[in-house]
N, CA, C and O of each residue as an XYZ file, in Angstrom:
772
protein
N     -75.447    -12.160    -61.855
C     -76.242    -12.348    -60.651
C     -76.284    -11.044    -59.865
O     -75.231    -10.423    -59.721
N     -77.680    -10.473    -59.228
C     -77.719     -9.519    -58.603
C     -77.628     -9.539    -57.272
O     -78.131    -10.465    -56.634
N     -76.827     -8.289    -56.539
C     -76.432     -8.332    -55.173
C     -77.140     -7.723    -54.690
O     -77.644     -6.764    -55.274
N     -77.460     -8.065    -53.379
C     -78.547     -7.417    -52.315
C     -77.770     -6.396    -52.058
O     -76.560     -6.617    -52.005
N     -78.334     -4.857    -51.806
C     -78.187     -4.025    -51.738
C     -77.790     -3.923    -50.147
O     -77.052     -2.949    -50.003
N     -77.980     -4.459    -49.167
C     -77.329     -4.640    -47.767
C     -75.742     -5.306    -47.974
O     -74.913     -5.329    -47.065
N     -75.535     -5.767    -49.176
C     -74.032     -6.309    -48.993
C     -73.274     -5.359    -49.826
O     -72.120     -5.569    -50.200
N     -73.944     -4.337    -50.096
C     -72.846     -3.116    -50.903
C     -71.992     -2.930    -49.699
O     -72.255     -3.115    -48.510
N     -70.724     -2.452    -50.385
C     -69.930     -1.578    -49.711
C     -70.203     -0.233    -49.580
O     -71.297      0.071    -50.054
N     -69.560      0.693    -49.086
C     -69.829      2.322    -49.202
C     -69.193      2.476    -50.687
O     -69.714      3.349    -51.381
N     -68.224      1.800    -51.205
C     -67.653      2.062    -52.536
C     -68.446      2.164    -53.537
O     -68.445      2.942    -54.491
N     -69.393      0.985    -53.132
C     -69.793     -0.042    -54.360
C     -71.460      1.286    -54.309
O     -72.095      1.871    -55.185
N     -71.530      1.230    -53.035
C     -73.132      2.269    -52.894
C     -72.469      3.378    -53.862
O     -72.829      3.320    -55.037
N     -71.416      4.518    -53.460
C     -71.126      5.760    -54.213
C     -71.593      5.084    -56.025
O     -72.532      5.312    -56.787
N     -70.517      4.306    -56.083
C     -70.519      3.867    -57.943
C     -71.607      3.560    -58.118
O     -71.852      3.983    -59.247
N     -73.034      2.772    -57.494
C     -74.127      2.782    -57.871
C     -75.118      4.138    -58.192
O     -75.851      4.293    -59.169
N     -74.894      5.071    -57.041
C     -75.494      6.398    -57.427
C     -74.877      7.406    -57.882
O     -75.402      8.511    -57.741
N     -73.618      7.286    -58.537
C     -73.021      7.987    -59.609
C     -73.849      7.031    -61.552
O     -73.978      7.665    -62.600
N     -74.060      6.159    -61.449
C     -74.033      5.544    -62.071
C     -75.254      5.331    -62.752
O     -75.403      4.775    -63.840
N     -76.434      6.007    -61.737
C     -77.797      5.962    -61.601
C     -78.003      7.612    -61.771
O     -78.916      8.079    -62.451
N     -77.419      8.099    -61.345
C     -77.695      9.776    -62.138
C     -77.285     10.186    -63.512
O     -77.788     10.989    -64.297
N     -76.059      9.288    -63.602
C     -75.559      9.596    -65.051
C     -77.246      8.322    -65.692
O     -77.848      9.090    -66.443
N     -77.761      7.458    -65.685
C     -78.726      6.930    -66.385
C     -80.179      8.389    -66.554
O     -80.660      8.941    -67.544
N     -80.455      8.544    -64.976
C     -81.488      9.432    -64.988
C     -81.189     10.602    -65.702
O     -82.255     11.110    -66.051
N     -80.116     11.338    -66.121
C     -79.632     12.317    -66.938
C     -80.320     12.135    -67.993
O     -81.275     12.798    -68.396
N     -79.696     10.972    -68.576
C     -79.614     10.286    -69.859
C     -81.194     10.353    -70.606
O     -81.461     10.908    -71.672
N     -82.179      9.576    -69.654
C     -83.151      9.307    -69.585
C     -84.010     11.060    -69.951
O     -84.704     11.203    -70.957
N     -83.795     12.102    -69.034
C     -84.217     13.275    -69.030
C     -84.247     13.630    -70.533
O     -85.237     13.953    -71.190
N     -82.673     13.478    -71.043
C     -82.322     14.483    -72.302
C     -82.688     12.962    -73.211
O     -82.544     13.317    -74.381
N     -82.982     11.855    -73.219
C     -83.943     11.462    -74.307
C     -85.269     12.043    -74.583
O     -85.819     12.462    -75.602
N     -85.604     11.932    -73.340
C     -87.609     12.541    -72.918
C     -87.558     13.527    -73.881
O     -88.198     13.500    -74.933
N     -86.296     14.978    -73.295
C     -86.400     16.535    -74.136
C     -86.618     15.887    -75.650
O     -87.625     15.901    -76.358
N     -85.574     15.432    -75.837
C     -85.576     15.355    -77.209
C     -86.458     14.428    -77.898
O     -86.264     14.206    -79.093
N     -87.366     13.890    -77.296
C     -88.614     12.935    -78.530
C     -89.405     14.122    -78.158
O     -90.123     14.475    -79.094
N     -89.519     14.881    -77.068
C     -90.547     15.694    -76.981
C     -90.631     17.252    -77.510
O     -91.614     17.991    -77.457
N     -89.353     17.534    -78.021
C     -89.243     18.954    -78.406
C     -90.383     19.074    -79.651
O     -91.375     19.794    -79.544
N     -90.091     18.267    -80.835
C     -90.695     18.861    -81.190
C     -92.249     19.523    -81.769
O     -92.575     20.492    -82.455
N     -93.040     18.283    -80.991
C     -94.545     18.398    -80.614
C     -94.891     18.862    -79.219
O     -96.082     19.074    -78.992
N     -93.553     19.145    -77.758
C     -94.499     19.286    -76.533
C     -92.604     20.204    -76.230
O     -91.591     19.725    -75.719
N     -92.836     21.486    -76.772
C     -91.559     22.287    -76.746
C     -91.497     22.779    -75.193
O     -90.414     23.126    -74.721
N     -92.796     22.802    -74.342
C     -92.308     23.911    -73.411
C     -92.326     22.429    -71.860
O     -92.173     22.576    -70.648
N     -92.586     21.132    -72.710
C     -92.290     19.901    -71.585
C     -91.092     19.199    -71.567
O     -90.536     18.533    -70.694
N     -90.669     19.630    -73.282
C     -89.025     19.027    -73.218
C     -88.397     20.224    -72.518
O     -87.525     19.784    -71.769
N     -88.471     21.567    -72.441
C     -87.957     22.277    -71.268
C     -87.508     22.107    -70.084
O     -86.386     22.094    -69.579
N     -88.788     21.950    -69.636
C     -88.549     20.858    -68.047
C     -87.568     19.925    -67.762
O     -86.660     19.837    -66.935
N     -88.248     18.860    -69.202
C     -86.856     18.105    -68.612
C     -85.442     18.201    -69.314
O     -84.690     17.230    -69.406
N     -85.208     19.214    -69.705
C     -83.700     19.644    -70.205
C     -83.093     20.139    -68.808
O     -81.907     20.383    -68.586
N     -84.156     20.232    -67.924
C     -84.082     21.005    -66.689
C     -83.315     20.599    -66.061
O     -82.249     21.118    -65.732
N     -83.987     19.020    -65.641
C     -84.024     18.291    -64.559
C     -82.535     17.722    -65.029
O     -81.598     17.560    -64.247
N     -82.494     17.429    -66.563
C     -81.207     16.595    -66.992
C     -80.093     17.670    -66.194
O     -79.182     17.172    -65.533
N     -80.212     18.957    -66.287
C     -79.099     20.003    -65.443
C     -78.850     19.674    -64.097
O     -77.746     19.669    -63.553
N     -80.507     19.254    -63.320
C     -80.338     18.806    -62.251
C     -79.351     17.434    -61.618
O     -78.500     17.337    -60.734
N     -79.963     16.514    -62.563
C     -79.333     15.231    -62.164
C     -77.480     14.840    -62.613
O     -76.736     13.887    -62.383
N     -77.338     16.140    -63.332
C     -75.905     16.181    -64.076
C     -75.210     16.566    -62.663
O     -74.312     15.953    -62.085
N     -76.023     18.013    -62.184
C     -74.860     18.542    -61.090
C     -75.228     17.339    -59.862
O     -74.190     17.376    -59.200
N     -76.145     16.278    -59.183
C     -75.812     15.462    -58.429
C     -74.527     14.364    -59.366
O     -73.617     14.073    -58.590
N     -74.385     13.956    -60.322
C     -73.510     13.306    -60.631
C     -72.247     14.100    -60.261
O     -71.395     13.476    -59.628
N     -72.086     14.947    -60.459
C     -70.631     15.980    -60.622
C     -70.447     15.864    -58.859
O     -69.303     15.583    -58.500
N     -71.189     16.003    -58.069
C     -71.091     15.952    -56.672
C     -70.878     15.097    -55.994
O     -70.072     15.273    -55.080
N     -71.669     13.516    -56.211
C     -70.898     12.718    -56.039
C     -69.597     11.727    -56.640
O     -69.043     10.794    -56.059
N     -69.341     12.253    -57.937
C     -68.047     11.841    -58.090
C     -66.651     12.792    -57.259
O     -65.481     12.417    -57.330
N     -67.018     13.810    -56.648
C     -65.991     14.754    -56.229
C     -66.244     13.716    -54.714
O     -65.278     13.480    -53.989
N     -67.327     13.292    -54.459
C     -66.889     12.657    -53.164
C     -66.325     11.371    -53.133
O     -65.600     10.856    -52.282
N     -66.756     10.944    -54.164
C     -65.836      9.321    -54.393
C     -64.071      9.698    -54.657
O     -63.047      9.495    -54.004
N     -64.300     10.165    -55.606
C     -62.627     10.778    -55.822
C     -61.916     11.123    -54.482
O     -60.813     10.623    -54.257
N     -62.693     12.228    -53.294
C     -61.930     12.139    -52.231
C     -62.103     10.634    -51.163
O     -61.271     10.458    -50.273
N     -62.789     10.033    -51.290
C     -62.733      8.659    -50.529
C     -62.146      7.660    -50.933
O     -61.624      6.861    -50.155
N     -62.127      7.529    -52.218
C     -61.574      6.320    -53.123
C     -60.632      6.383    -54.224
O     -59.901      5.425    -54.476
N     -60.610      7.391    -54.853
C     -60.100      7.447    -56.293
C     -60.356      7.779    -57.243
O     -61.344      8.508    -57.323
N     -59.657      7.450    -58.401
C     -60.191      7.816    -60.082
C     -61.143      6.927    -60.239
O     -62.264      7.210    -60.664
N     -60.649      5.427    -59.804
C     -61.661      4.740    -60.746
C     -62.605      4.380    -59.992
O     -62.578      4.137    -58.785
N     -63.661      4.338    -60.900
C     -64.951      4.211    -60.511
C     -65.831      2.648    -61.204
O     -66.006      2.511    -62.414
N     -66.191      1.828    -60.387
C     -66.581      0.352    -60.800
C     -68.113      0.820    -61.470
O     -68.920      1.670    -61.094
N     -68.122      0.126    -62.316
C     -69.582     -0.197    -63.628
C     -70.629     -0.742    -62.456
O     -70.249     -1.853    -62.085
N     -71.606     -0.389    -61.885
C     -72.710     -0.831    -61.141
C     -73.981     -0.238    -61.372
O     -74.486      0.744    -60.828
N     -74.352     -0.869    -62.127
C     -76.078     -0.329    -62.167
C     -76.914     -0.861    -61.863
O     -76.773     -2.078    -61.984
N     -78.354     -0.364    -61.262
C     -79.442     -0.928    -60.808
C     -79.573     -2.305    -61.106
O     -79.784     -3.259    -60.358
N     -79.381     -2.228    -62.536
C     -80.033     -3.941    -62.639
C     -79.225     -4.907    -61.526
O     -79.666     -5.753    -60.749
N     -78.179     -4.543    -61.715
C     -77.075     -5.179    -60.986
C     -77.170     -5.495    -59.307
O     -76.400     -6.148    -58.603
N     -78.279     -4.851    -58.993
C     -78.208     -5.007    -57.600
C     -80.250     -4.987    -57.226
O     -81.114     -4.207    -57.629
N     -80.344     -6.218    -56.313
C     -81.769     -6.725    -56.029
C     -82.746     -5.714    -55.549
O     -82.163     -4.768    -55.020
N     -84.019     -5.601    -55.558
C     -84.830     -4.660    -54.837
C     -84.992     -3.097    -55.922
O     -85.664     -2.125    -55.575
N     -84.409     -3.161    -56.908
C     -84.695     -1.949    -57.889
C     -85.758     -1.885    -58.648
O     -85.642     -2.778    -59.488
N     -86.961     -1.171    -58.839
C     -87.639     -1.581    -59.720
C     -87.023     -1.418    -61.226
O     -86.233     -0.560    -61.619
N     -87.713     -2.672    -62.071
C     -86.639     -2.616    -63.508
C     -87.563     -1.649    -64.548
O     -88.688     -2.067    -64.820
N     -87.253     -0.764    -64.952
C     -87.700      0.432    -66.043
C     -87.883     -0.599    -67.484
O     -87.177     -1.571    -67.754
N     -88.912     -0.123    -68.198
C     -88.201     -0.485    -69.586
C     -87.701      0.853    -69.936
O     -87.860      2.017    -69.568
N     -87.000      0.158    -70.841
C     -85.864      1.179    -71.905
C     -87.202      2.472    -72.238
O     -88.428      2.370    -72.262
N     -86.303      3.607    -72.451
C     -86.783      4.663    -72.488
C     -86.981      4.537    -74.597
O     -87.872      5.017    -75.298
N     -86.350      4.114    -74.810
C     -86.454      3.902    -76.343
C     -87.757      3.524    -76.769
O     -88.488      4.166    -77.524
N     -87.998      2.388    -76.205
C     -88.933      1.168    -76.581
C     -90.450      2.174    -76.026
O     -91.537      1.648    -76.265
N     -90.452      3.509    -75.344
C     -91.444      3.881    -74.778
C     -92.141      4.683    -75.666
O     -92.583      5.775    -75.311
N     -92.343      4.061    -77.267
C     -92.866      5.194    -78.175
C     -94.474      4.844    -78.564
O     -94.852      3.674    -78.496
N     -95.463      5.996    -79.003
C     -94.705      7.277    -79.141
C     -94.732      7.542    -77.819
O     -95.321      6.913    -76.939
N     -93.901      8.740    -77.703
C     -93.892      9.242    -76.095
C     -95.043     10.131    -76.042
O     -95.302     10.908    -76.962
N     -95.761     10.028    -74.945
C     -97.284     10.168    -74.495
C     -96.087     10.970    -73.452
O     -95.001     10.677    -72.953
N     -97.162     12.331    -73.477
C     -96.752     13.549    -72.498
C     -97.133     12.574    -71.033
O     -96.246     11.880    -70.536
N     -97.965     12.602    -70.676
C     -98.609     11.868    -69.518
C     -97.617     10.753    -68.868
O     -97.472     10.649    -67.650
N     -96.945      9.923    -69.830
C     -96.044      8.864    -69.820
C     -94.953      8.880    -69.010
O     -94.537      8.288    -68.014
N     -94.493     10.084    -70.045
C     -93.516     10.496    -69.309
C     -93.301     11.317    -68.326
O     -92.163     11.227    -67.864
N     -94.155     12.285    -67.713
C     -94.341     12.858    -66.621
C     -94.649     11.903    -65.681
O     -94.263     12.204    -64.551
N     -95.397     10.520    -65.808
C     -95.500      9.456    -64.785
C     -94.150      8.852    -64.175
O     -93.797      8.847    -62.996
N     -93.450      8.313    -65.369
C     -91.940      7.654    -65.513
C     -91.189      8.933    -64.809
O     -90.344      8.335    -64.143
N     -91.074      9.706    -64.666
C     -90.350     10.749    -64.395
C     -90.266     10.658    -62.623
O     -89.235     10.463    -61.980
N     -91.881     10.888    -61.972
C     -92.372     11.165    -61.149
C     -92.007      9.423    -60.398
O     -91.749      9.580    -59.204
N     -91.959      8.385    -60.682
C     -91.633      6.763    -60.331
C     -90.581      7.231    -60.372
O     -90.249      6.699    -59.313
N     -89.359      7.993    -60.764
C     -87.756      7.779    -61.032
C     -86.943      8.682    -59.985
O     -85.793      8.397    -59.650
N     -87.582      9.705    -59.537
C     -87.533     10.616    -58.661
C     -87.908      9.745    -56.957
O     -87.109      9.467    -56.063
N     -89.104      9.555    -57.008
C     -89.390      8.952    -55.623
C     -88.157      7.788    -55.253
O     -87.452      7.623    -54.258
N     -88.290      6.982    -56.750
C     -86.781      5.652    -56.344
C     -85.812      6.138    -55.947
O     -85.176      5.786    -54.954
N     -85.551      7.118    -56.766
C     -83.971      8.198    -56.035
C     -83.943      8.304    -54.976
O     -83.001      7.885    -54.304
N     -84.902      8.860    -54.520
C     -85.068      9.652    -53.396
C     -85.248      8.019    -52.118
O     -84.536      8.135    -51.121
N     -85.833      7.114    -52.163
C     -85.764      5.817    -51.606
C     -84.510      5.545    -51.756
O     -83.885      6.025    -50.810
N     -83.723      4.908    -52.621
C     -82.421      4.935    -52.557
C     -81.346      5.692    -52.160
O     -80.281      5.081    -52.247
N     -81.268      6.821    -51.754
C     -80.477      7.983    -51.080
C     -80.905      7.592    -49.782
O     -79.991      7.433    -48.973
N     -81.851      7.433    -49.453
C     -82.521      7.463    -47.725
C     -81.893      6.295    -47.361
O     -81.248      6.257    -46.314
N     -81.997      5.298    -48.109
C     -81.158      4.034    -47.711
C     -79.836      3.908    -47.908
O     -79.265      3.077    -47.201
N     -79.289      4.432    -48.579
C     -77.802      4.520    -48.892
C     -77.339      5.763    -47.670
O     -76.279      5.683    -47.050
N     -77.993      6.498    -47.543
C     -76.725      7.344    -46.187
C     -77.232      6.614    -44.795
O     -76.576      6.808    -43.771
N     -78.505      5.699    -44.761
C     -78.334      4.990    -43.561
C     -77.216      3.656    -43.526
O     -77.044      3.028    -42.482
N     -76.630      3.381    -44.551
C     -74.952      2.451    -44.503
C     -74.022      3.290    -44.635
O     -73.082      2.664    -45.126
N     -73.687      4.516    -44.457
C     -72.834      5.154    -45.010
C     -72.308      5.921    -43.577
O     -72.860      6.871    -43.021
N     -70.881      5.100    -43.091
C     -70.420      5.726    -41.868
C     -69.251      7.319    -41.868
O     -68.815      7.850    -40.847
N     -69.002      7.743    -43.193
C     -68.319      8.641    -43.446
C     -69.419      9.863    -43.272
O     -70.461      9.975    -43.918
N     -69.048     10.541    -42.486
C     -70.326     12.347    -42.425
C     -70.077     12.776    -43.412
O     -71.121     13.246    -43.863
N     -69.100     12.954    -44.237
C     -69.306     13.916    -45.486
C     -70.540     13.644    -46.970
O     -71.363     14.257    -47.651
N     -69.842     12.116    -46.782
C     -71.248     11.353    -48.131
C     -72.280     10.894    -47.725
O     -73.079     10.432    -48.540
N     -72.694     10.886    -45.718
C     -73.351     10.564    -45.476
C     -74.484     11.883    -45.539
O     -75.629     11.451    -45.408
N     -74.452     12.730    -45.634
C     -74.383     14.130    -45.453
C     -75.280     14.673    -47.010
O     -76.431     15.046    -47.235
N     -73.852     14.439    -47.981
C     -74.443     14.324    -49.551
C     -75.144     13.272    -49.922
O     -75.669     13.293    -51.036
N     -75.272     12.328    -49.212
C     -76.809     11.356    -49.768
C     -78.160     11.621    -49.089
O     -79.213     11.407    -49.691
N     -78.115     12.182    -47.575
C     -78.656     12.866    -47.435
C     -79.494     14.137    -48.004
O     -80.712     14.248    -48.143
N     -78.736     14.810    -48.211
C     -78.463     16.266    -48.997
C     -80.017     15.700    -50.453
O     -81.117     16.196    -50.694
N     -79.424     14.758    -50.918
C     -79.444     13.984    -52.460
C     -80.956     13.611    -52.316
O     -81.829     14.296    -52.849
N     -81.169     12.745    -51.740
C     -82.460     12.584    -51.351
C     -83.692     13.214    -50.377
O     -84.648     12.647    -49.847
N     -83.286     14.547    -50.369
C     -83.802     15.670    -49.835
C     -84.535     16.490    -51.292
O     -85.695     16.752    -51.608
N     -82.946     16.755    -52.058
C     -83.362     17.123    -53.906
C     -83.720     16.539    -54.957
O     -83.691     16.997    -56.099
N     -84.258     14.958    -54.430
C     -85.095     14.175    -54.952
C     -85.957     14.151    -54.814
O     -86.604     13.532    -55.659
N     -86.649     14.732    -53.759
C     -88.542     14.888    -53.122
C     -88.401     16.016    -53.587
O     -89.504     16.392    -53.984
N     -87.490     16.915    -53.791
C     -88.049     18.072    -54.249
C     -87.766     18.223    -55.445
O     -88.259     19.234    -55.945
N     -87.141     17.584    -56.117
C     -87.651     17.342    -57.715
C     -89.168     17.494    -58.089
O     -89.647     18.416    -58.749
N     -89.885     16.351    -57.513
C     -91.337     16.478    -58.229
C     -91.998     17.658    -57.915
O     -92.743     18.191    -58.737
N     -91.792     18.147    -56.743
C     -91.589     19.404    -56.766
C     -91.810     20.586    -57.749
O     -92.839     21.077    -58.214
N     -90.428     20.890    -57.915
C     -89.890     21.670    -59.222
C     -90.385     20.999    -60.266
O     -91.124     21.723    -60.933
N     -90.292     20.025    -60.638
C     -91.110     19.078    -62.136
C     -93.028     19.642    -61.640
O     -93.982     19.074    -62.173
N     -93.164     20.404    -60.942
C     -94.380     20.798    -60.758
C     -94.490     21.795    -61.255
O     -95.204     22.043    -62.227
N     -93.674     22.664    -60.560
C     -93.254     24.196    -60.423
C     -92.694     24.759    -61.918
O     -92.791     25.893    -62.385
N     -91.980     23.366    -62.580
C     -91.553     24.208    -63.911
C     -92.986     23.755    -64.851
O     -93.182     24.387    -65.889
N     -93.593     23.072    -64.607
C     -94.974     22.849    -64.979
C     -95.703     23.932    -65.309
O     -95.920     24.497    -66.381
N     -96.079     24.140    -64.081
C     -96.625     25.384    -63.656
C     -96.155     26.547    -64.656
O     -96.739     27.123    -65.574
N     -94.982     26.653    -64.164
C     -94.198     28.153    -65.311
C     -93.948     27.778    -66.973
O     -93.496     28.683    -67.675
N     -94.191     26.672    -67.493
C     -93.811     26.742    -68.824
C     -94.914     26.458    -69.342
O     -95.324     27.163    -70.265
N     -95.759     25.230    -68.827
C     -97.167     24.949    -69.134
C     -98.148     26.024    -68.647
O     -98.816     25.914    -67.619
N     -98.178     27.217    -69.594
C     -99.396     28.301    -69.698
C    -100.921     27.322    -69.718
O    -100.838     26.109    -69.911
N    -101.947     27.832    -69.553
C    -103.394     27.168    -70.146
C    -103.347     27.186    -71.712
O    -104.196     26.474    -72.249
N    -102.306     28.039    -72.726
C    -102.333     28.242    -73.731
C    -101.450     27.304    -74.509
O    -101.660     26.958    -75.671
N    -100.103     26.799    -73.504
C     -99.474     26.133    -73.980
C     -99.873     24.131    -73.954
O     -99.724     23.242    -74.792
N    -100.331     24.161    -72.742
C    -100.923     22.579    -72.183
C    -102.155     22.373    -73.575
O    -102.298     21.259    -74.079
N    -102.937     23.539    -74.052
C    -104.008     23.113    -74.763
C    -103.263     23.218    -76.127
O    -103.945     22.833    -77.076
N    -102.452     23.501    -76.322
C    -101.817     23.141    -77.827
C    -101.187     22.150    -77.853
O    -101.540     21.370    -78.737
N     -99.993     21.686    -76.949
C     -99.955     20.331    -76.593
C    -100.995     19.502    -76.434
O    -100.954     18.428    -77.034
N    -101.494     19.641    -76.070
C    -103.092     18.584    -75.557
C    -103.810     18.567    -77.663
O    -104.290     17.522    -78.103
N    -103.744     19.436    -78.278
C    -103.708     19.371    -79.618
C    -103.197     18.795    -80.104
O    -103.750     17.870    -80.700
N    -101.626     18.992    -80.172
C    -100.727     18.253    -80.462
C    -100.870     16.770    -80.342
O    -100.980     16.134    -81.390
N    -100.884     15.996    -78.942
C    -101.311     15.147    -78.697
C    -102.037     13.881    -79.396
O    -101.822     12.726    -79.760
N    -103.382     15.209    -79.317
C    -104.589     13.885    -80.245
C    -104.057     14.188    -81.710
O    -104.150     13.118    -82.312
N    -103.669     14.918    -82.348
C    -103.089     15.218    -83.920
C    -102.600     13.893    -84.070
O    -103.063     13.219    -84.990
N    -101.410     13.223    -83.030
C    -100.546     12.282    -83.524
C    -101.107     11.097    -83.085
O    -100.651     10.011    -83.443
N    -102.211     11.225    -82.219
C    -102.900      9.900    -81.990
C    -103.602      9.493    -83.170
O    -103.565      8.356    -83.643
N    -104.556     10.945    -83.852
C    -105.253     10.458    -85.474
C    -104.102      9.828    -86.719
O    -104.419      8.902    -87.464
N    -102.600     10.587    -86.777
C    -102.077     10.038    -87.340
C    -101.263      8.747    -87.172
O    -101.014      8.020    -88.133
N    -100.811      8.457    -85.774
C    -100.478      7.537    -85.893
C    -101.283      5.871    -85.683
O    -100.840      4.802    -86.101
N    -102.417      6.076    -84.998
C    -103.208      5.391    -84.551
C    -104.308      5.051    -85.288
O    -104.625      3.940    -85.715
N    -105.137      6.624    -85.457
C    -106.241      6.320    -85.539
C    -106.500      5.793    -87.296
O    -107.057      4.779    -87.717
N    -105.829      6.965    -88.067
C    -105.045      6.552    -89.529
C    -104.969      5.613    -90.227
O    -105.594      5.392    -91.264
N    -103.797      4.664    -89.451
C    -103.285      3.316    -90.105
C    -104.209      2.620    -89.805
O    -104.180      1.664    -90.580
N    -105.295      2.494    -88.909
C    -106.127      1.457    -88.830
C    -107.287      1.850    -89.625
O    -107.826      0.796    -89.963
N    -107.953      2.866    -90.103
C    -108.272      3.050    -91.521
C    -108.238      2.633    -92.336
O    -109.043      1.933    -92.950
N    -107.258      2.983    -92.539
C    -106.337      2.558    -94.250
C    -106.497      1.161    -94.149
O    -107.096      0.703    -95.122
N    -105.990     -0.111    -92.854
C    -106.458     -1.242    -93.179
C    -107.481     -1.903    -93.218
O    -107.646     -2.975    -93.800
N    -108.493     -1.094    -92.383
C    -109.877     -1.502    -92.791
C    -110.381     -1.369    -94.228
O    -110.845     -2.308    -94.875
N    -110.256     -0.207    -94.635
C    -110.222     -0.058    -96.051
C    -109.521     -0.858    -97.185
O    -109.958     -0.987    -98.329
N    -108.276     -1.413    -96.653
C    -107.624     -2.375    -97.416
C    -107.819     -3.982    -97.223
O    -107.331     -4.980    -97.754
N    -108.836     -3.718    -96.134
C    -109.654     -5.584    -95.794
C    -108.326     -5.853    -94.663
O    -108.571     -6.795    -93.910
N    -107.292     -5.343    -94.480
C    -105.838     -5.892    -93.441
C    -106.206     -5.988    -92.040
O    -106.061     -4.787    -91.813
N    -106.496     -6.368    -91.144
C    -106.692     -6.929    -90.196
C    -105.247     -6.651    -89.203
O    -105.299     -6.263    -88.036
N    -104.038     -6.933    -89.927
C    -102.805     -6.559    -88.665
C    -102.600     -5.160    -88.613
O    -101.694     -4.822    -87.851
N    -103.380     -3.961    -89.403
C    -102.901     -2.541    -88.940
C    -103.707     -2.137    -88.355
O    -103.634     -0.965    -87.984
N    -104.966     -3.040    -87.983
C    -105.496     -2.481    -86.385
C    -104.375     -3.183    -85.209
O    -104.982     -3.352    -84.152
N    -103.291     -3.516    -85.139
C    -102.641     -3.942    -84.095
C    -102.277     -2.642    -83.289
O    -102.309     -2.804    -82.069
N    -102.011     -1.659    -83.632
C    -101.439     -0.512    -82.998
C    -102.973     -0.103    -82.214
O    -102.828      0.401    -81.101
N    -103.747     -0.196    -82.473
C    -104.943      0.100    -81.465
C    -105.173     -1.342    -80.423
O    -106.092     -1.303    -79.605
N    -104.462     -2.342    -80.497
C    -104.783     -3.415    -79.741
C    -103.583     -3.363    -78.594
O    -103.544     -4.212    -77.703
């Protein structure tokens, strides 16, 4: 059963957004890696951001550790009401450049909503301070997810990607539903439905 996010504790808030950066990490360095090796200079970016969201994890566990301790309680989004629910980053294939720059850009703003609300319960100045801080370098994520845009995505590089792109749409898409027209099959147009 999920808990309303007004009945967190300050404990229970820290372990949720330690818990939620180590996911968004996670999430980043999947993206890099379905994307290296058809969209090399977008899995960049987000090898980036995974650096980014690593050092907010590292920051707020140094503040839980001084408020609370070693251990740290299992709390994740699902776990608590008012989150929007993601699907699995797995299940998001193939990964469409566009996709994931959307998902990216939704995951950042939530951060950044969730930090704004989490240092308004948060009566300690130091973490009130670093959630603050946190959701300051969450608006400016999309930001930088602009900015490294900008610097890695040349006009030379976006249009070979953008190549890339439709290449795997003919093979994976456009292809198999071919072949079953040609074979009279009717379920390998499903991937176009």
């Amino acid at each position: 059963m999920a808990k309303n996010f007004k009945d967190l504790s300050e404990q229970e808030i820290l372990a949720l957004a330690i818990s939620s950066e180590e996911t968004d990490a996670r999430i980043y360095a999947d993206f890099a890696a379905g994307l290296k090796a058809d969209y090399p200079a977008t899995a960049q970016i987000f090898t980036e951001m995974e650096a980014e969201e690593d050092e907010h994890r590292r920051k707020l566990i140094d503040d839980y550790r001084r408020r609370f301790g070693e251990h740290i309680p299992l709390i994740r989004r699902e776990d608590v009401k008012g989150f929007v629910h993601r699907k699995p980053v797995w299940m998001i294939r193939p990964l469409g450049i566009k996709t994931v720059r959307r998902q990216a850009e939704i995951m950042e703003t939530e951060t950044q909503r969730f930090y704004e609300r989490a240092a308004s319960k948060i009566s300690d100045a130091s973490t009130r301070k670093l959630l603050g801080d946190l959701a300051e370098a969450e608006r400016k994520h999309v930001t930088l997810a602009d900015d490294l845009q900008r610097e890695q995505l040349t006009p030379d590089v976006e249009a070979e990607e953008e190549k890339a792109h439709r290449r795997l749409f003919v093979l994976q898409i456009v292809q198999p539903g071919l072949a079953g027209l040609m074979d009279g099959s009717v379920s390998t147009l499903a991937p176009v439905f």
